[in-house]
C-alpha positions as CSV (number, residue, x, y, z in Angstrom):
1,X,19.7,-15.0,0.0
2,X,17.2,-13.8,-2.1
3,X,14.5,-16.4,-3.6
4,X,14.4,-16.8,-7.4
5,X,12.5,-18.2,-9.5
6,X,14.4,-19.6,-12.6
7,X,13.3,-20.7,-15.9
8,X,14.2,-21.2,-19.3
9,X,14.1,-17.8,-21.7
10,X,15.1,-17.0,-24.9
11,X,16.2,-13.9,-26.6
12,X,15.3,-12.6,-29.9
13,X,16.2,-10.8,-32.4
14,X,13.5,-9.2,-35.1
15,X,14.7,-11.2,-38.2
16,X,14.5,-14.8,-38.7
17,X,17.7,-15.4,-36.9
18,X,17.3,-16.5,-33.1
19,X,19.9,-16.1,-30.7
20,X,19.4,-18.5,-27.4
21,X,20.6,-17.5,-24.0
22,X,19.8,-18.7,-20.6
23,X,18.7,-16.3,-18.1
24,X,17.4,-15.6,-14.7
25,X,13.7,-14.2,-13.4
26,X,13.5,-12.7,-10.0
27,X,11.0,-12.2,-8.2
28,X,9.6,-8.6,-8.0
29,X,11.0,-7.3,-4.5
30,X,8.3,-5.1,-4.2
31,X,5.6,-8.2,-4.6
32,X,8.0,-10.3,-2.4
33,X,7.8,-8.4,0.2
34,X,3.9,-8.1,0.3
35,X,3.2,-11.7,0.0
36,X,5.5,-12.1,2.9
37,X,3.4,-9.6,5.0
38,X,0.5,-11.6,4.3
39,X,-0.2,-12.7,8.0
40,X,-2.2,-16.3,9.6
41,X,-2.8,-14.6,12.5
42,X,-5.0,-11.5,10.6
43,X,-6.8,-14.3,8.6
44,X,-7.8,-16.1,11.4
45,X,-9.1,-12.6,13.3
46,X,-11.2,-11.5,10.7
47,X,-12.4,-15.2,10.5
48,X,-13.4,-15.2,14.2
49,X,-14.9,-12.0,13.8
50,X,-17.4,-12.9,10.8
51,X,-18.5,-16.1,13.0
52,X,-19.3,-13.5,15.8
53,X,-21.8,-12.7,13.9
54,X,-23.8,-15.7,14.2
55,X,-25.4,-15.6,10.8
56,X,-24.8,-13.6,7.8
57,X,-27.3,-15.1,5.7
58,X,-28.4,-12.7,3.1
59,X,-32.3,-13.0,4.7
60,X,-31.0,-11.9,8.3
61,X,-31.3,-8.5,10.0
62,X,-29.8,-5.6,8.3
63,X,-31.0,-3.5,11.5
64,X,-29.2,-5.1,14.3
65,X,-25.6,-3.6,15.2
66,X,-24.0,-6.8,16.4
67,X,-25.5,-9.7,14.7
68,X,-26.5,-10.4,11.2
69,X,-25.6,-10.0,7.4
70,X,-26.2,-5.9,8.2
71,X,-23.7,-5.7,11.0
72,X,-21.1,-7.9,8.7
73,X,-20.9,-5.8,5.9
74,X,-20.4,-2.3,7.8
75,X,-17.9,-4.4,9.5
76,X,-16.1,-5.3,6.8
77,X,-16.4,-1.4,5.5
78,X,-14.9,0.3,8.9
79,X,-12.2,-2.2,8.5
80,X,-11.4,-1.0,4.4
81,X,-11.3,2.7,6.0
82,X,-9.0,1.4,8.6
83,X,-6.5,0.3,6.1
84,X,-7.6,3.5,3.6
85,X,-5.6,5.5,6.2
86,X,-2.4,4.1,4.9
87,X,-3.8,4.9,1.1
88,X,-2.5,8.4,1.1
89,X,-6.4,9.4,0.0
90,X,-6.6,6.8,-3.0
91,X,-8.6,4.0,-1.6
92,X,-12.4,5.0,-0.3
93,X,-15.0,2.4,0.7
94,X,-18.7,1.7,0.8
95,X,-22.0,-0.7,1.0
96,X,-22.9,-0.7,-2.3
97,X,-26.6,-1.2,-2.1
98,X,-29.9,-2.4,-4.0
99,X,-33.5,-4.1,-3.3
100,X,-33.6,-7.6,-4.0
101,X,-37.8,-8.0,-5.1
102,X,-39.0,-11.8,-4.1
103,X,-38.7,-14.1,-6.3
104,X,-40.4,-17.0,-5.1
105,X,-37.6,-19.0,-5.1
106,X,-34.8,-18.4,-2.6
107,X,-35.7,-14.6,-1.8
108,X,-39.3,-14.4,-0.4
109,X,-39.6,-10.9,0.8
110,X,-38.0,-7.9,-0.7
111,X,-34.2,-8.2,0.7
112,X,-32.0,-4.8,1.1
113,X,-28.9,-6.4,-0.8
114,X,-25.5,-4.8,0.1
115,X,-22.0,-5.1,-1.5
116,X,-19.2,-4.1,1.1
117,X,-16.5,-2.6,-1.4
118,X,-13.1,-1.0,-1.3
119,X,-11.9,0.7,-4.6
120,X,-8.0,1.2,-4.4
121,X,-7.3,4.1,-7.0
122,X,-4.7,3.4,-9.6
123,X,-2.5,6.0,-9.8
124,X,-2.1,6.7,-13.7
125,X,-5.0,8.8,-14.7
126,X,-4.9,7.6,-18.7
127,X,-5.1,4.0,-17.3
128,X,-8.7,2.8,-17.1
129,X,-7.9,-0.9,-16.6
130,X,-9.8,-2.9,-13.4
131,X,-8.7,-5.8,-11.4
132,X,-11.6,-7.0,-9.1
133,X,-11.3,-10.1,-5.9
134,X,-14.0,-11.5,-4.4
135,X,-15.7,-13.2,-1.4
136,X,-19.0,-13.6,-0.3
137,X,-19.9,-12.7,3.5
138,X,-23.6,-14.1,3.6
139,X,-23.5,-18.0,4.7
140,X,-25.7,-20.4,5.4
141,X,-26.9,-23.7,7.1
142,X,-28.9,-26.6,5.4
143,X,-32.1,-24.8,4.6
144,X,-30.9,-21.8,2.8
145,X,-34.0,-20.1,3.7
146,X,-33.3,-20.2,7.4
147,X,-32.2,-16.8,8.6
148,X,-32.5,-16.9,12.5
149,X,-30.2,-20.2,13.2
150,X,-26.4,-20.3,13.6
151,X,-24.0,-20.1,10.4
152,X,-20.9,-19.3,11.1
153,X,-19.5,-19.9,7.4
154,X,-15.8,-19.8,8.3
155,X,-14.8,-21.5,5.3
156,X,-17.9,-20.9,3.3
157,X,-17.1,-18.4,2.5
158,X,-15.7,-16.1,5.7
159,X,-12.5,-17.7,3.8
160,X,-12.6,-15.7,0.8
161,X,-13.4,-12.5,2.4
162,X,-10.3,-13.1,4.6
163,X,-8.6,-13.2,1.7
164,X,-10.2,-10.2,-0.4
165,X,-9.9,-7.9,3.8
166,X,-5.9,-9.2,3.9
167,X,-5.1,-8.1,0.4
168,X,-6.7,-4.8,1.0
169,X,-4.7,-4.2,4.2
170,X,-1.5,-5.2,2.3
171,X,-2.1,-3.5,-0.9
172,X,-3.1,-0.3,0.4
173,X,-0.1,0.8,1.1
174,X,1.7,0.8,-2.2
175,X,0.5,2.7,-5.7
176,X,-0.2,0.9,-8.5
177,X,-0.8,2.6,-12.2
178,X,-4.3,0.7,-12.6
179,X,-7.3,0.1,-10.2
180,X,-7.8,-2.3,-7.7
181,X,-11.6,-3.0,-6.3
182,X,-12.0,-5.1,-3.1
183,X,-15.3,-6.6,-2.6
184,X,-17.0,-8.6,-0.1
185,X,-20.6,-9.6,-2.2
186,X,-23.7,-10.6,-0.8
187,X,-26.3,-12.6,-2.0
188,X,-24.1,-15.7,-3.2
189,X,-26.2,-18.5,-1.5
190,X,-29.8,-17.0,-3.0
191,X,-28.8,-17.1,-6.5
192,X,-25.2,-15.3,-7.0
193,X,-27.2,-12.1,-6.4
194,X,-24.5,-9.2,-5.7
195,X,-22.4,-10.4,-7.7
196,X,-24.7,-10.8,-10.5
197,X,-25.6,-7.1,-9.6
198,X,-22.2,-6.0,-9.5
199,X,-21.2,-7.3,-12.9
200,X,-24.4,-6.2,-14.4
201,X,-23.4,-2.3,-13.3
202,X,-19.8,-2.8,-14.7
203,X,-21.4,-3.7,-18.0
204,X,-23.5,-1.1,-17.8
205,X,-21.1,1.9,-16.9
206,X,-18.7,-0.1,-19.0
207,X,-16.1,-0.7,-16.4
208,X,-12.8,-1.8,-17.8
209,X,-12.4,-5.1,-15.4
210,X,-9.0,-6.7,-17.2
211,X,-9.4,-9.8,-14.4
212,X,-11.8,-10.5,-11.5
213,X,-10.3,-13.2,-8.9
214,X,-13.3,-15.0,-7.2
215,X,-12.6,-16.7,-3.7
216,X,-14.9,-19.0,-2.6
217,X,-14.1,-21.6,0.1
218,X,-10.0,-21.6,0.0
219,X,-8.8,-22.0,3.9
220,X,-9.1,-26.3,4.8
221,X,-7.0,-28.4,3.6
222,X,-9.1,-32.0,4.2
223,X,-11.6,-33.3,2.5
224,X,-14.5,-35.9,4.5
225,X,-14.9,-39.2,2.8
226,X,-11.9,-39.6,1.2
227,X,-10.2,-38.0,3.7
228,X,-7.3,-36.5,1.6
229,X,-5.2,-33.8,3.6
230,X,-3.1,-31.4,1.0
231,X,-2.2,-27.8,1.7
232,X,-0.2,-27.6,-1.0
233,X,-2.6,-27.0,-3.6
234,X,-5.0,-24.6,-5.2
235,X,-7.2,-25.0,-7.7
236,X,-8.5,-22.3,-10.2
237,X,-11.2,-22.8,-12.2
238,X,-12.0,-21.3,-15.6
239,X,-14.3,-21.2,-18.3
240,X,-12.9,-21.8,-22.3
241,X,-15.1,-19.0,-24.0
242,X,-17.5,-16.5,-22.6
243,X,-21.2,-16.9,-23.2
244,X,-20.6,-13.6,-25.6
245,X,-18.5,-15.6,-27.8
246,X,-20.9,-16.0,-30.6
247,X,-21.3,-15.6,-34.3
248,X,-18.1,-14.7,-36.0
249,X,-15.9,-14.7,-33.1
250,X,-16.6,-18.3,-32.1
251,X,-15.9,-19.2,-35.8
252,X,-12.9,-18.0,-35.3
253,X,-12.2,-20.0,-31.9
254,X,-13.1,-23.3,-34.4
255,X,-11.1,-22.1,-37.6
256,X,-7.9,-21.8,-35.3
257,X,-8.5,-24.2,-32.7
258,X,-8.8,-21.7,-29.9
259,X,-10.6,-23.4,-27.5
260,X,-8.6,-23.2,-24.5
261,X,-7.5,-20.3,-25.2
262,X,-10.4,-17.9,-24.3
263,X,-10.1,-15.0,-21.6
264,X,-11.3,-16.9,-18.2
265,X,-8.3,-19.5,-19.6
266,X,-5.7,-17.2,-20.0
267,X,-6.5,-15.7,-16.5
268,X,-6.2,-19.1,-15.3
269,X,-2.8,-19.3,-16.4
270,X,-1.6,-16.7,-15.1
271,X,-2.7,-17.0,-12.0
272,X,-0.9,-20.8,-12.0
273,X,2.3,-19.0,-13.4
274,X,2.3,-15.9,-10.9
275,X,0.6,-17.7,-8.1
276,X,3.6,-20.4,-8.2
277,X,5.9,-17.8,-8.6
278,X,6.1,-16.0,-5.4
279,X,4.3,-19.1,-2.9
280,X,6.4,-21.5,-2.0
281,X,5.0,-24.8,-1.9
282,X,2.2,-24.2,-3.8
283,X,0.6,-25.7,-6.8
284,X,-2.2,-24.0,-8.6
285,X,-3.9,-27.0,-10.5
286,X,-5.6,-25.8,-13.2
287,X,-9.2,-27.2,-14.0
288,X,-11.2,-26.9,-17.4
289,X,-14.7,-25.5,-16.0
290,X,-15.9,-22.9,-15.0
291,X,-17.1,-24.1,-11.6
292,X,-17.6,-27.4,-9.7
293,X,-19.4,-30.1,-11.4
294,X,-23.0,-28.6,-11.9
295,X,-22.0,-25.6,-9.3
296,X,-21.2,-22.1,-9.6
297,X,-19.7,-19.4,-7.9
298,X,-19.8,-15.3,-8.0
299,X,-16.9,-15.1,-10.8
300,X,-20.1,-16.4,-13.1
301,X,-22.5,-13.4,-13.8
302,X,-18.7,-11.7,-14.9
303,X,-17.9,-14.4,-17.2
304,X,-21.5,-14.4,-18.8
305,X,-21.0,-10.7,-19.1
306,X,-18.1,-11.1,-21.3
307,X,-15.2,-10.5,-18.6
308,X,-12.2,-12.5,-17.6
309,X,-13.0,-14.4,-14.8
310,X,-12.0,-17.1,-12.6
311,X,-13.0,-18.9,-9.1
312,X,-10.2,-19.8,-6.8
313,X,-11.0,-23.3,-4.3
314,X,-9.3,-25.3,-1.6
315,X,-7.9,-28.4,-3.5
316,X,-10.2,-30.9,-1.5
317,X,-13.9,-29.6,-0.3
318,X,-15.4,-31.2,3.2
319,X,-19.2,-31.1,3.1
320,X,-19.1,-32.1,6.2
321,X,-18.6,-28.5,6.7
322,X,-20.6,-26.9,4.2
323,X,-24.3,-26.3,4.0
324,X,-24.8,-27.8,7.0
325,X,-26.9,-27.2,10.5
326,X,-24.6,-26.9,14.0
327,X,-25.0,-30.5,15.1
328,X,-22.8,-33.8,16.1
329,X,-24.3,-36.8,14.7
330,X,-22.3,-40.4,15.9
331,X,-19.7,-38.7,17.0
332,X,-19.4,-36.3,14.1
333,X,-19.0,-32.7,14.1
334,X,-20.9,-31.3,11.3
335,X,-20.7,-27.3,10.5
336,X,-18.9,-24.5,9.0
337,X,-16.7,-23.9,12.3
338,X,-12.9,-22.1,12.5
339,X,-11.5,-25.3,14.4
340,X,-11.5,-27.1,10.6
341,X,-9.7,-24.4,9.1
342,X,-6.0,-24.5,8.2
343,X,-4.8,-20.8,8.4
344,X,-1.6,-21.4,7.2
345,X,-3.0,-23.0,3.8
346,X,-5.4,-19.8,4.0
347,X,-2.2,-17.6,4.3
348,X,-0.6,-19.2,0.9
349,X,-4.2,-19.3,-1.0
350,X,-4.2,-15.4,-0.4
351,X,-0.6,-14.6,-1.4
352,X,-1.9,-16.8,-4.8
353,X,-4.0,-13.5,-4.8
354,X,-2.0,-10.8,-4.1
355,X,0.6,-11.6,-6.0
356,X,-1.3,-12.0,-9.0
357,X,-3.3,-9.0,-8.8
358,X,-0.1,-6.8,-8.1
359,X,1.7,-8.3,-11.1
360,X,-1.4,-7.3,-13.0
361,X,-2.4,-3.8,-11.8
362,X,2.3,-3.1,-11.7
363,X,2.2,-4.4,-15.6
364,X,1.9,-2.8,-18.9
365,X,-1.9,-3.0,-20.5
366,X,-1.6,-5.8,-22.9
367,X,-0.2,-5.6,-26.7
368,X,-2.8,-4.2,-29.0
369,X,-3.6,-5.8,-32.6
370,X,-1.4,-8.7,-32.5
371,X,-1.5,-10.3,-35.7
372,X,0.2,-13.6,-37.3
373,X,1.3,-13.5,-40.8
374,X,-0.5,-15.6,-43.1
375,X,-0.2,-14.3,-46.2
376,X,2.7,-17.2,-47.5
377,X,2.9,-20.9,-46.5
378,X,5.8,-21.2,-43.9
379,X,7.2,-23.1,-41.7
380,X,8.2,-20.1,-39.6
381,X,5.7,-17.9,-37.5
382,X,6.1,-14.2,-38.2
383,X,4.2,-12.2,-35.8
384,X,3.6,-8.3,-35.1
385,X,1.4,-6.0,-32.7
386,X,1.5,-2.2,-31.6
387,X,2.4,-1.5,-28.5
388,X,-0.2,-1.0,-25.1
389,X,-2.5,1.7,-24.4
390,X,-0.8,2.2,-20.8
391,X,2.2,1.5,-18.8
392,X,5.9,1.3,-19.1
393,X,6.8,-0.9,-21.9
394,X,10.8,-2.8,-21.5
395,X,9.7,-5.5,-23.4
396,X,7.4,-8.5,-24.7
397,X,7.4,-11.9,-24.2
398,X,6.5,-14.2,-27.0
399,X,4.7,-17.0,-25.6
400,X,4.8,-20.8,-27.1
401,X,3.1,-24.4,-26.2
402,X,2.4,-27.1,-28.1
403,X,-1.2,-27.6,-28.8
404,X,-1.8,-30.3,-26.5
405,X,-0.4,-28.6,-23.4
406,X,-2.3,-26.3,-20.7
407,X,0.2,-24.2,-20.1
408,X,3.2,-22.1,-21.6
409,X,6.0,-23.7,-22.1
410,X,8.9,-21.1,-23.7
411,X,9.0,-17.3,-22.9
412,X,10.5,-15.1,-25.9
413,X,11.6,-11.6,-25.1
414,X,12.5,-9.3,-27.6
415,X,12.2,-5.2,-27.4
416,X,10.9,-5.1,-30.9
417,X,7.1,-5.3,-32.5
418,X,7.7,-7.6,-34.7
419,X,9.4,-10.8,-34.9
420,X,9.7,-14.4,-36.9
421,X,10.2,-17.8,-35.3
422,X,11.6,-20.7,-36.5
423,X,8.5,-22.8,-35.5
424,X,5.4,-23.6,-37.3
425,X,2.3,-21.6,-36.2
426,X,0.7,-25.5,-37.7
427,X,2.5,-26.9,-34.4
428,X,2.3,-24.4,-31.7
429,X,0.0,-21.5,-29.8
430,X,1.6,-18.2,-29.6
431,X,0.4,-15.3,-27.6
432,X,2.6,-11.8,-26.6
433,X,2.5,-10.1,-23.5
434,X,4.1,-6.6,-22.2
435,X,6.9,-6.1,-20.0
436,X,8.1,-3.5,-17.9
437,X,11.5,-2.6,-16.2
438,X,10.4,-4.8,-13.1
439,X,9.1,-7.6,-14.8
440,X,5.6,-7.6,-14.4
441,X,3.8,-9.3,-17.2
442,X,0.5,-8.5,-18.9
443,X,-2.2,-10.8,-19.4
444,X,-1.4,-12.4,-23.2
445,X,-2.9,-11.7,-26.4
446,X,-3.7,-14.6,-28.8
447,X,-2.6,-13.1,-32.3
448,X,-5.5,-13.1,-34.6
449,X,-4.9,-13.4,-38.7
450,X,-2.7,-11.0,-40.1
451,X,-1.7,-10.4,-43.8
């Protein structure tokens, strides 16, 4: 029998009258059956693979052919053109390269820094939209600037690129309107250095990147001191406002209360609502930061740069396992080794991924000028927008929550631009969001004042 998800919708009408019906979302077959292709097996290969390596610290050898951060990055490349075969032409890949000068700090020579990247083509050429994941291949051990020793980095963060390599096999093989770019970034230990090269060029050669999906450390499920064991949950960490935010526009987040409601937030939703979607047994547990406490990640340089961005994390971090030199100290096994991986819990973590980038790059660009009506005190919400740039428009969603809550909580679908609700924009969030045939949502638009 086919899995569905169910939940509550509503249908309306453009007038103040509201009709309520209950009805059923499916999951997207197409989506479905990707997820479901998504294999422990291949995650745990290309894991074994990236250890073989011995190190991939971002100091080490770019010269030797077997060992080193150089030999894991053309890796990763021959194994994008592997899957590019199955692209029908629209997927190419590459080391995106530059020259990291010392810094006296965590680089002390000039490094050759190297991006290993896969762009998937979308297939709509009016459709300039981007949507980016991320991993980083360099590891490390306890000194950071040790580039000779062994550091396997199987879950920090061979994990992510599992993730970023799996998706990229998968996804390959089907056409989406918008791009996809797969990237494995180097640099990440030293300072979030590809990265913060990558999102520097997309600023630059103003890339349109509608989402990027950071991975970094998602594939044990057990934490050391506490020892909690849970493979059941994800969590996705996101920024309230970009750094850009400034001036007028974050006068605007404080005259309407907008605070959680900022790009990197309404990413982080969606992945939660997608994600849970099409995973079974999976909760993605949203957390208001953009990183660990006093830690960041490679989605960072992106959200300074004014895109929406998010970092995806195992639920329950084992430091035992992190940052740490090969050893066994009173009986303890300390390093980033496969044996304390749970590939199964890496398998779910990646269809959190795919499914979410799919639903994205499938879906309509979002509503353009959406606009509440303020020009009369009400204690309805009459709201209007135009309809996207790109895509195959069915519908919209009208999206509500009460002020308090993290996440939407009723889905409105009319086929109209315009609509009024008998609930008081006072009380409630609204945003809108694009349909299309197969139910693949855009990202939501928060309506700004309308008169």
């Amino acid at each position: 029998m086919k899995k569905i998800l169910s939940i509550l919708l509503f249908a309306v009408v453009a007038t103040p009258h509201v009709s309520f019906a209950q009805t059923i979302i499916h999951r997207d077959p197409e989506i479905e059956q990707m997820v479901k292709e998504i294999s422990a097996d291949s995650l745990k290969s290309y894991i074994h693979k990236m250890v073989n390596f011995e190190t991939r610290s971002t100091l080490s050898t770019t010269k030797d052919k077997k060992k080193g951060i150089g030999a894991a990055r053309e890796w990763v490349v021959q194994r994008f053109n592997e899957f590019s075969a199955n692209s029908g032409g629209r997927m190419t890949a590459f080391v995106d390269t530059t020259t990291i000068a010392a810094d006296g700090k965590r680089v002390d020579v000039a490094t050759h820094l190297g991006n290993a990247m896969a762009i998937l083509k979308g297939t709509d050429s009016t459709d300039n939209r981007i949507y980016l994941i991320s991993g980083h291949l360099d590891s490390r051990v306890t000194d950071v600037m040790n580039r000779t020793d062994q550091a396997p980095g199987a879950n920090d963060d061979g994990s992510g690129v599992a993730a970023v390599m799996e998706c990229a096999r998968i996804m390959s093989k089907h056409r989406f309107p918008a791009t996809i770019i797969f990237v494995a970034v180097s640099g990440e230990e030293q300072g979030l250095l590809g990265s913060g090269y990558l999102a520097d060029k997309a600023r630059k050669e103003n890339w349109n990147i509608d989402a990027m999906l950071n991975n970094d450390i998602v594939g044990s499920n057990n934490s050391n001191e506490t020892n909690i064991i849970e493979n059941t949950k994800l969590r996705v960490f996101s920024e309230a406002f970009a750094t850009t935010d400034t001036g007028r526009i974050a006068q605007n987040i404080r005259n309407m209360g907008l605070e959680n409601d900022g790009k990197a937030r309404q990413l982080a939703r969606y992945v939660k609502e997608i994600g849970e979607r099409y995973v079974d047994n999976m909760q993605v547990v949203m957390i208001y930061r953009n990183d660990r406490f006093l830690r960041g990640g490679d989605h960072t340089p992106f959200v300074q740069k004014g895109f929406a961005a998010v970092r995806l994390t195992e639920m329950n971090e084992n430091y035992n396992h992190q940052h740490q030199d090969l050893r066994t100290e009173k009986g303890i096994i300390y390093g980033d080794l496969p044996q304390f991986m749970d590939f199964e819990y890496l398998r779910k973590n990646t269809g959190v991924n795919l499914s979410t980038l799919a639903n994205l790059a499938k879906a309509p660009s979002m509503p353009q000028e959406v606009k509440v009506d303020v020009k009369n005190l009400t204690n309805s919400t009459t709201m209007a927008w135009k309809a996207p740039k790109n895509g195959q428009v069915k519908g919209y969603y009208i999206l509500m929550r009460e002020t308090t809550s993290p996440v939407w909580q009723k889905k409105i679908y009319t086929e109209a631009t315009t609509a009024t609700l008998p609930y008081s924009k006072d009380n409630y969030f609204f945003a809108v969001q694009a349909v299309n045939d197969s139910g693949n949502e855009s990202l939501p638009v928060v309506p700004g004042v309308g008169r």
